[in-house]
N, C-alpha and C positions, 0 to 999 in steps of 0.2 A: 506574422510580423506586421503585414499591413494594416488587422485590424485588432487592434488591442484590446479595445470594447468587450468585445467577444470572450476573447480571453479572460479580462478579467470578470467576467460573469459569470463563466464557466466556473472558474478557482472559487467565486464567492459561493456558488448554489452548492458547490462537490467538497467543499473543503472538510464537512463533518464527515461525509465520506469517503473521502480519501483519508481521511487519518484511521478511521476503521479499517480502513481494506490495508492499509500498511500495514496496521497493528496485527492484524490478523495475517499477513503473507509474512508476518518476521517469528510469529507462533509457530505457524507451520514450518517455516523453514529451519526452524532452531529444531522442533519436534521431528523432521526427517533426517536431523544431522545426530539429536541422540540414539533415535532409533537406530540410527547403523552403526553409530558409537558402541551401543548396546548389545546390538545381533552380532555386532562383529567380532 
């Protein structure tokens, strides 16, 4: 909190990669919920 700088440079370098890494942990998540949908 005390330094925001920080922060926001982090967000701006990561932002293309964090929107991958989400898109991709919400595939897999969705893909382990069919699968035991499936197997179950």
């Amino acid at each position: 909190m005390s330094t925001p700088k920080e922060d926001t440079s982090f967000w701006t370098k990561y932002k293309r990669f964090a929107s991958t890494e989400i898109l991709l942990y919400v595939i897999m998540i969705v893909g382990i919920i069919l699968g035991i949908i499936i197997f179950s």
